[in-house]
N, C-alpha and C positions, 0 to 999 in steps of 0.2 A: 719116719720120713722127714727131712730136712728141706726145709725149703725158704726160700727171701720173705721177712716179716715187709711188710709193703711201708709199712712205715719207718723202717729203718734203712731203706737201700741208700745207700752209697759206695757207687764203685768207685775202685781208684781212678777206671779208665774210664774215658767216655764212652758210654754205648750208643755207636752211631745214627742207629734207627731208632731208639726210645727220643732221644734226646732231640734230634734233626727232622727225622721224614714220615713216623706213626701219627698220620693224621687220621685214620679209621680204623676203629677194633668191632668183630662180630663176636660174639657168643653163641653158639647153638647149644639148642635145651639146655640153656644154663640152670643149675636148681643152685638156686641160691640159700640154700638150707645146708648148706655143708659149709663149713670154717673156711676150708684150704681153696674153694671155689669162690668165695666173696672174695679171700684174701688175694686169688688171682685177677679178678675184676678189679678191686681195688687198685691192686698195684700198675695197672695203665691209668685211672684216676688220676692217682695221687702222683706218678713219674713222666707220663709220656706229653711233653713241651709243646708240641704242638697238635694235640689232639683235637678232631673238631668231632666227631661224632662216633660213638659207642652203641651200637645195635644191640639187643638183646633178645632172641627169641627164647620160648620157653617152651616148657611140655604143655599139651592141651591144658592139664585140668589145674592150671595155675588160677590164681582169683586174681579182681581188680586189685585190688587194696593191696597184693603180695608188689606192686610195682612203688608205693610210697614205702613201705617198708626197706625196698632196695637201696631206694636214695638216701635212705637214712646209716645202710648197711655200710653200700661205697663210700658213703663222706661225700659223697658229688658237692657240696660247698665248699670243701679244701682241695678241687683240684687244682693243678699246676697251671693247668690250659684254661684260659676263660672262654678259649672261644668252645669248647667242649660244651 
């Protein structure tokens, strides 16, 4: 499976809604124990310009602690958007 490294996206063209008007992402049951699920999170982190808030729900039996580990996961301190 092929997919955009989050860290490497650059398109030629602008993508109108990353770039312009993604100001809210939801996650449901996000398990963030999979590579290509962080790496999807990530990639509104670290691309989308005017992001202001990223929901994340989980499955019940997530733990506190599985929430610091995330923000360590997405990079949440290199995102694009400060107001995020």
């Amino acid at each position: 499976m092929s997919y955009i490294n989050p860290q490497e996206y650059d398109p030629p063209e602008l993508i109108e809604c990353l770039e312009l008007h993604l100001k809210e992402v939801l996650l449901k049951n996000y398990d963030g124990t999979i590579p290509l699920c962080i790496d999807f999170a990530k990639f509104f982190v670290l691309n989308a310009k005017v992001l202001k808030e990223m929901k994340i729900t989980l499955p019940y039996h997530r733990q506190y602690n599985w929430f610091a580990n995330q923000h360590r996961l997405l990079r949440t301190k290199d995102r694009i958007s400060q107001d995020a």
